[in-house]
C-alpha positions in Angstrom: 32.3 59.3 -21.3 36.1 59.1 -22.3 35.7 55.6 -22.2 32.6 55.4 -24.4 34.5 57.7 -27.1 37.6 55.4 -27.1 34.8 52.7 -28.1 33.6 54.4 -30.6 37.0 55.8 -32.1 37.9 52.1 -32.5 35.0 50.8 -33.7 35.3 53.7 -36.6 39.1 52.9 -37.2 38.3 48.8 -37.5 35.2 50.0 -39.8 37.4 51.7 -42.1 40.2 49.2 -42.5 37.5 46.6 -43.0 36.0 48.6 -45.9 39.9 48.6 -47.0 40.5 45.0 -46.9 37.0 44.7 -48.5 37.6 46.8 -51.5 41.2 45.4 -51.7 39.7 41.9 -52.4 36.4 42.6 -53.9 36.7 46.0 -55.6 34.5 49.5 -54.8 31.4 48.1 -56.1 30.7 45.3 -53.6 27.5 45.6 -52.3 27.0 47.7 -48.6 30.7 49.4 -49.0 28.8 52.7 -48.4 27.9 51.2 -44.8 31.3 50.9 -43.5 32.3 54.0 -44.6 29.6 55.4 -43.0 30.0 53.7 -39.7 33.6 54.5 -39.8 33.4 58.2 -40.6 30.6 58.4 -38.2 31.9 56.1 -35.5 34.8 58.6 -35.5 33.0 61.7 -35.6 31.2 60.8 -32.3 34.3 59.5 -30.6 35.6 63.3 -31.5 32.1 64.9 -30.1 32.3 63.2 -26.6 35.8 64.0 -26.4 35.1 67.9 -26.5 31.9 67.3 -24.2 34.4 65.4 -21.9 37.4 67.6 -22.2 35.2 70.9 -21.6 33.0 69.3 -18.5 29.9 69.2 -20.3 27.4 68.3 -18.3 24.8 66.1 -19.9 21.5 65.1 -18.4 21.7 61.8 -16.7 18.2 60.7 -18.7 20.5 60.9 -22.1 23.1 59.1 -20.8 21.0 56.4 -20.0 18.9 56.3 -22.5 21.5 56.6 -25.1 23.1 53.4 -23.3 20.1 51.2 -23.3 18.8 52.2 -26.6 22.9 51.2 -27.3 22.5 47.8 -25.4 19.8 46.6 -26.9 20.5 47.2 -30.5 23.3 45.1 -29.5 21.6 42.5 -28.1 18.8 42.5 -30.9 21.7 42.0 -33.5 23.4 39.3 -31.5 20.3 37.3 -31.3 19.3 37.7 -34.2 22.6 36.9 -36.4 23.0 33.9 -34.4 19.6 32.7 -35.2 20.8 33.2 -38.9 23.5 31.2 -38.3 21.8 28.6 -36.5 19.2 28.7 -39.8 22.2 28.5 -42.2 24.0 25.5 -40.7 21.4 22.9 -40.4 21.0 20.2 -43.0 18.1 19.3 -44.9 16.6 15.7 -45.1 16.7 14.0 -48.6 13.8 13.4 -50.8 12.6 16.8 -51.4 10.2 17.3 -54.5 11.4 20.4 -55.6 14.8 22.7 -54.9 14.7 26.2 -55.4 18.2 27.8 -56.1 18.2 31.8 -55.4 19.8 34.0 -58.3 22.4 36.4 -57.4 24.8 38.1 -59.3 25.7 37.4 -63.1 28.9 39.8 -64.8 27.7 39.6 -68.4 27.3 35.4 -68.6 29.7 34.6 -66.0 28.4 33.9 -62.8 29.8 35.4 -59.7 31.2 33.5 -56.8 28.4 34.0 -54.6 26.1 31.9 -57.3 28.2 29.3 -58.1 29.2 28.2 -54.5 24.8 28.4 -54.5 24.8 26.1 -57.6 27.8 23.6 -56.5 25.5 23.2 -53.0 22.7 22.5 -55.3 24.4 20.3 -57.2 25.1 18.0 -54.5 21.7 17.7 -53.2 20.4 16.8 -56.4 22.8 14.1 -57.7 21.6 12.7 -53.8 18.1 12.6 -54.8 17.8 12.0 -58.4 13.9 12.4 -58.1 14.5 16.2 -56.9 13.0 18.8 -59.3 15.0 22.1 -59.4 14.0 25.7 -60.1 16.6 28.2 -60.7 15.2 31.4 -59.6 16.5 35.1 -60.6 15.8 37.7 -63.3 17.9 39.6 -65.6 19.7 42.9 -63.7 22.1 45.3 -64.8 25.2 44.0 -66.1 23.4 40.7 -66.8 23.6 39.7 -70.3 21.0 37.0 -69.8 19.1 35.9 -67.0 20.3 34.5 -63.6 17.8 31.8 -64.1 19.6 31.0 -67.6 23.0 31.3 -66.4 22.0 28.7 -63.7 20.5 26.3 -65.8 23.7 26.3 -68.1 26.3 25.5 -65.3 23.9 23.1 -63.7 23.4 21.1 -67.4 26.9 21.3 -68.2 27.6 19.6 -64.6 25.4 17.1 -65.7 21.8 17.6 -64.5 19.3 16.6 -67.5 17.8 19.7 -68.7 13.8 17.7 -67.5 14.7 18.3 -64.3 15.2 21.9 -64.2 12.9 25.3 -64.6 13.7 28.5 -64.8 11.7 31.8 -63.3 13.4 34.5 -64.9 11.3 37.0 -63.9 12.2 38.1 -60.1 14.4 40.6 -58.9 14.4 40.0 -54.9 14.1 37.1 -52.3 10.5 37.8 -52.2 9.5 37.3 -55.9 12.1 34.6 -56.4 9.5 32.7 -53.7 6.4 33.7 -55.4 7.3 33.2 -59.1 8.6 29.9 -58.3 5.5 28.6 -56.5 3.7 28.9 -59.9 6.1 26.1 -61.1 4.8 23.7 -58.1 2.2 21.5 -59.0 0.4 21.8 -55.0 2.0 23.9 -52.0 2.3 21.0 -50.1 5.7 19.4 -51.7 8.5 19.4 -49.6 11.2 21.7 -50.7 14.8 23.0 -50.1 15.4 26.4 -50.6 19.6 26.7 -51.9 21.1 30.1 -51.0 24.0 31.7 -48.8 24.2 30.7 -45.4 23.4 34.2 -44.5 20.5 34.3 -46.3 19.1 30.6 -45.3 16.5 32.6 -42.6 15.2 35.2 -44.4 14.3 33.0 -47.5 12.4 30.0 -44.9 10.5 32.8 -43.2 9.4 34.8 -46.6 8.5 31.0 -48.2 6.6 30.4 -44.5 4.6 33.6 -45.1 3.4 32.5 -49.1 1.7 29.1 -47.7 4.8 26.8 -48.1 5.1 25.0 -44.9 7.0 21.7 -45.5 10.2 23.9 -46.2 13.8 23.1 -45.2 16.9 25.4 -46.7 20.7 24.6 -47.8 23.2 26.9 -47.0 26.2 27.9 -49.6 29.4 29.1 -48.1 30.6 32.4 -48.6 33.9 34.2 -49.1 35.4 34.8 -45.6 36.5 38.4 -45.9 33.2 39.6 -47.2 31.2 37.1 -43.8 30.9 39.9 -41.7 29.1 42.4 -44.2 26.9 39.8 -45.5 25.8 39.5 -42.1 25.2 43.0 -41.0 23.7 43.5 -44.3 21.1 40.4 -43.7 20.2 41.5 -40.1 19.2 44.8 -41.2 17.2 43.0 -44.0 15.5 41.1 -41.7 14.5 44.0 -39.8 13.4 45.5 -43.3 11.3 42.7 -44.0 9.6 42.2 -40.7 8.5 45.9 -40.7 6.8 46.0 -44.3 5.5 42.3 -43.3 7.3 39.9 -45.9 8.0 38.0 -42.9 
């Protein structure tokens, strides 16, 4: 028991100087900063709890103890597997020639586009100036914050890097993974076009398996690096949307 609560007390103290570095480099309002604080405070909190059950020879049934330490186990295992089956997703390369590339939004601060989307559109980018013939459709609404569209903000960086404006469409109307999928389907002439779905790394899985579940089979994805400090939240954040998505069947 005093063991498990030393675990748990450092697991809390690593959460909170993560949220730290996290809010050092990317401010307060980074997404999933709540969770860290939240594991931290908690973390701790428990580590505190099994040291008074310890310290006062609490007895606790030995049911609870095992079943706290295989429910424990296996959320660990789940999480393992599945993060490095998003990694795996995120890493592989797709083969030329696709028909059509769909670029995911993500953040725009007024018109300027956030890290996140440009290392997105710079990925793109390369793809299509490989295969000229590539049709691209830049995918995301307008949010809070957003003085035009995501879609719009993409289609400006990607013309002023020199990608004729023919080639590209814009779906402005979605505001998750799972519209940015359906929406754009509308632009595709038949469901059976090979395509290359451009986001995060981290978000590589997710997006193939939601595109598998609206009819698009020949689909491959392209993964965009992300900022190193933030790597660990994003994934975290993904695997419990996985989860999220598998339970209200979007995947």
């Amino acid at each position: 028991m005093n063991i498990i609560a030393g675990m748990f007390l450092i697991l809390g103290i690593l959460s909170l100087v993560y949220v730290t570095a996290i809010i050092l480099y990317a401010g307060l309002s980074t997404a999933f900063v709540w969770f860290w604080i939240t594991l931290g405070i908690c973390s701790i909190g428990l580590a505190f709890l099994l040291r008074i059950v310890y310290a006062r020879n609490i007895e606790i049934p030995k049911f609870i103890k095992l079943g706290f330490m295989g429910v424990l186990l296996l959320g660990i295992f789940i999480f393992l597997l599945t993060v490095a089956v998003i990694m795996k997703q995120g890493n592989q390369v797709p083969a030329p020639g696709a028909d059509y590339v769909i670029v995911l939004g993500a953040q725009v601060r007024g018109t300027a586009l956030s890290r996140a989307l440009k290392n997105r559109l710079d990925t793109a980018y390369g793809y299509l100036v490989d295969n000229p013939d590539c049709i691209v459709i830049v995918s995301g609404g307008q949010g809070s914050g957003e003085d035009i569209s995501e879609a719009e903000a993409m289609s400006r960086y990607l013309i002023s890097k020199g990608i004729h404006k023919n080639r590209i469409i814009k779906e402005d109307k979605s505001t998750n993974t799972n519209e940015n999928i359906y929406y754009s389907k509308a632009f595709m002439k038949t469901d059976t076009k090979t395509t290359v779905i451009v986001t995060s790394r981290f978000h590589v899985y997710r997006a193939i398996q939601i595109a598998k579940k609206q009819g698009l089979e020949q689909i491959q994805g392209l993964g965009a690096p992300t900022d190193d400090i933030l790597t660990l939240s994003y994934y975290v954040r993904e695997f419990l949307a996985v989860i999220k998505d598998r339970m209200v069947g979007n995947i």
